[in-house]
N, C-alpha and C positions, 0 to 999 in steps of 0.2 A: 504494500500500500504506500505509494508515494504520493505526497502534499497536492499535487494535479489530482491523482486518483481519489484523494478527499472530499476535495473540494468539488468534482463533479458527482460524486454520492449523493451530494448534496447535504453531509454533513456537519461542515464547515459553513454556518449560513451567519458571519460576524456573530460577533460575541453578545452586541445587543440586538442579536435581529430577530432573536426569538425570546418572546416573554415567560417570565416561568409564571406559571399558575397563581395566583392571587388566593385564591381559595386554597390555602394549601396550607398546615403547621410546619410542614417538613423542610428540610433547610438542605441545599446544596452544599456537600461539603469537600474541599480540597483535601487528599491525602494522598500527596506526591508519592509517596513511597510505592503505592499500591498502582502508579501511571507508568515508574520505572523513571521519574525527576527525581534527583537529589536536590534537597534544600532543605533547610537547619528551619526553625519558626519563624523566624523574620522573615527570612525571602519566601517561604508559603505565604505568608500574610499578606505579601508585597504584591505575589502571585495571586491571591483568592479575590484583593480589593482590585487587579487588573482587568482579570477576566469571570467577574463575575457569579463568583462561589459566595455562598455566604455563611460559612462553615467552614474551619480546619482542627485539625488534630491536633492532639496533646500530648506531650511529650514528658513525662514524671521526671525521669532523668535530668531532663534541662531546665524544667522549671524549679529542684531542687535547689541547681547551682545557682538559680538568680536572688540579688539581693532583694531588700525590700523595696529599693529604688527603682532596680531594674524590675523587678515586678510590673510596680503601679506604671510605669512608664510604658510597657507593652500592652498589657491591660486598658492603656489609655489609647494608645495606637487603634487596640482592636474596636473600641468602641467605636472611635473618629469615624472608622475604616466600616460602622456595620457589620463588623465578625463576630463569630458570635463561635464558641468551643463544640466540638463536635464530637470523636468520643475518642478513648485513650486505650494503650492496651494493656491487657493483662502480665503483668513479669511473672508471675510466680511458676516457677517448672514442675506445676504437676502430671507431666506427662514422664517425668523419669523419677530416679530413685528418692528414696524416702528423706536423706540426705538429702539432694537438692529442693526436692519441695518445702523442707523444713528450714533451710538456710533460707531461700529466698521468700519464703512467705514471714519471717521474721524479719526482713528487711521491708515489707511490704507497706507496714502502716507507714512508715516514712515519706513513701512517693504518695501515698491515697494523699497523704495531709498536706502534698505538697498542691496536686491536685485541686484537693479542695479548696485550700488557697487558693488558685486560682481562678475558683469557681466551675471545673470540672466534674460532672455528675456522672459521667458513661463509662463505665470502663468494659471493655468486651475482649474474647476471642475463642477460638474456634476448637471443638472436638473433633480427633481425628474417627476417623468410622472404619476402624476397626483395630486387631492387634493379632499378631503371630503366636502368642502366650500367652493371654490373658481370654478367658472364656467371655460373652456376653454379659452374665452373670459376675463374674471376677470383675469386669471391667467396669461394669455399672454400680458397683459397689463401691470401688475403688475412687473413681472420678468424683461420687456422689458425697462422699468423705472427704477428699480434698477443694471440690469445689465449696463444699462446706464453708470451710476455714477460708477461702477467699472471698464470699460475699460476707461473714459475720465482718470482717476487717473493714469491708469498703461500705457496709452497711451503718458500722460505726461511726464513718465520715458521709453519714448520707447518699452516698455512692450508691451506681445500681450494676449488679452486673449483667451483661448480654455475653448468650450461648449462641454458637452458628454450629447449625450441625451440616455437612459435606455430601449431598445429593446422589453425584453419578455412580450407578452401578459400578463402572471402570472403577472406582477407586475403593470403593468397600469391596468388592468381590474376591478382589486379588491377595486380600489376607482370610490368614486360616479362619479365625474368629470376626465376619464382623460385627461392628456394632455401631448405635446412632447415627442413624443416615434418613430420619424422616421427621415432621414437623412430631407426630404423633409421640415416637420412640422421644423426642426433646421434651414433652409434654410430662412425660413419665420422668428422664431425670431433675427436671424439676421440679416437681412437686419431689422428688426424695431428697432434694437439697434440703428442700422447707424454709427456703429463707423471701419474703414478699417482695426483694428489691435483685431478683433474677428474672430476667426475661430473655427474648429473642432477640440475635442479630437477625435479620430477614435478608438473603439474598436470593433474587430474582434466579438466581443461576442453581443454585439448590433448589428451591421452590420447585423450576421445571425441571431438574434432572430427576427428581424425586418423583414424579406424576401427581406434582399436586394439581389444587385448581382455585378460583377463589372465595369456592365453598370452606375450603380449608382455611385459609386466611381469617374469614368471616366469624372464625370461633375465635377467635383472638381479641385482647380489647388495646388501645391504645397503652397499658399500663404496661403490654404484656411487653413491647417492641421497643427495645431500648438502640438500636441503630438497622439501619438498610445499607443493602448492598444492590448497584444497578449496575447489573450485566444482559448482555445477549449472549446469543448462539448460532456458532456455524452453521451455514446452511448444509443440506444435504446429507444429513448424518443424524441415522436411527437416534433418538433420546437414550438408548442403551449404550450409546457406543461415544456417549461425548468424554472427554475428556478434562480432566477440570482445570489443564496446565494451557488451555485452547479456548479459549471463550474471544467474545467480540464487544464492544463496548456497546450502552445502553442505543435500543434503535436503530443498530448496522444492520440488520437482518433482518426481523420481526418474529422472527421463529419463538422468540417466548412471548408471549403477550404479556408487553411491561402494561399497555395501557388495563387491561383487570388487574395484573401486580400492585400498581400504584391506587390506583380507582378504588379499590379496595379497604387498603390501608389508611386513602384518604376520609373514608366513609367513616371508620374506626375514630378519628379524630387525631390520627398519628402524626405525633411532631417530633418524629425521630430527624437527625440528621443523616444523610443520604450519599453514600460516593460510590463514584468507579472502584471497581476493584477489576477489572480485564485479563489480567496475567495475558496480553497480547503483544507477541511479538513484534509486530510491527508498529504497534505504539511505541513501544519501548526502546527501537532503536530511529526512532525519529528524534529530533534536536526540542532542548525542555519548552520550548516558545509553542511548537511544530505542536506536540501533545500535549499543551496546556490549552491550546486553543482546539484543539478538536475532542478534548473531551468537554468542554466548556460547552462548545455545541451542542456535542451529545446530549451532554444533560439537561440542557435547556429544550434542546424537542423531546426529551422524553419527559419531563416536568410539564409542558403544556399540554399534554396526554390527561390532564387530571381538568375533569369536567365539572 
């Protein structure tokens, strides 16, 4: 896909040429990382107030190191600017040894507070859907015990956490055990978490690799969804057969139906904040201007999708 090849898609339609939805809580959110742009929180900032994001990501890490000065002075930035936090990610390593999860969730309340300092509510990330060693049973145990201990943390700082569970066949099939690859099965580990400030990441891309539809969505309440993911899908390729390392940014295709995705959610009263996450190659080896403005597009035609 080269910048010509874009822009006659029709993707690329200027950065204000398409309006996002008025009727809408949900907030467009920049998270360079997940476009394949490098850039620290300033130049996201610089980036979301150019081309029209109005949401970026949170970084615990770098906001620990900032003084109280340099705080309030970013914080001040992002107001000026319209920006508004979007969600932040999970450190804690509860996908490996006991050891590590207990080292770094012992470091954890430090970033929550650093977070919350800043005014950051969302913190999310992702279950893998399945394991080589661990049974369904083992695994759902296991996850449900340490996700535990990560929401009581971010719950004590008002914090909410979002789970995304991992859709395509392709990628749970391929280990001995899988496990969590559906809205439902996510429905089930949380309610064993037990904790009221755990909800869903939502992405479009899981949603349709999963065969859901927006029956399924519809059981959900705004409280449940605590961030969105907007992805498409290759054309020409069985739902069984997608890959999840292969996706296409929100509206290159149509193959998922983002406008019931979104329509849905919107219904819900969902004021999650909302990004690309693509893992597409071709974005990613485009120049950071080149994919900042063609996801910028992106998400601005599939944002006016919402009626």
């Amino acid at each position: 896909m080269t910048r010509r090849d874009v822009i006659t898609s029709g993707l690329v339609l200027g950065v204000a040429s398409v309006a996002k939805a008025a009727s809408t809580k949900m907030k467009m959110q920049l998270d360079c990382g997940s476009i394949g742009v490098k850039a620290g929180p300033r130049e996201a900032l610089a980036y979301a107030a150019r081309y029209g994001f109005e949401a970026i990501s949170a970084d615990s890490g770098w906001l620990m190191k900032l003084s109280e000065g340099e705080l309030g002075e970013f914080l001040g930035e992002m107001k000026s600017k319209g920006i508004v936090w979007g969600n932040a990610g999970v450190t804690v390593e509860f996908r490996r040894t006991d050891e590590d999860y207990r080292k770094t969730l012992d470091e954890f309340p430090a970033r929550v507070a650093a977070l919350k300092k800043a005014g950051v509510s969302r913190v999310t990330t992702w279950i893998g859907p399945g394991s080589d060693t661990l049974t369904y049973l083992e695994n759902f145990k296991l996850h449900a015990q340490r996700l535990r201990g990560v929401a009581t943390v971010l719950a004590e700082h008002d914090c909410r956490l979002g789970l995304e569970y991992v859709g395509p066949k392709t990628s749970w099939s391929v280990r001995r055990f899988p496990f969590v690859h559906t809205m439902k099965e996510m429905k089930e580990l949380i309610a064993e978490i037990g904790k009221p400030n755990v909800g869903f990441v939502l992405d479009s891309w899981h949603w349709y690799t999963a065969g859901e539809s927006a029956a399924d969505l519809a059981t959900l309440t705004n409280k449940d969804v605590v961030s969105v993911d907007l992805n498409d899908a290759p054309a020409g390729i069985p739902v069984d057969q997608q890959k999840d390392g292969q996706r296409e940014i929100p509206s290159a295709t149509g193959v998922i139906p983002i406008a019931d995705f979104l329509n849905t959610l919107n219904k819900l009263g969902c004021d999650a904040p909302a990004r690309c996450e693509p893992f597409n190659a071709p974005l990613r080896a485009m120049a950071p201007e080149q994919a900042l403005e063609t996801v910028a597009a992106a998400m601005k035609k599939t944002f006016a999708l919402i009626v």
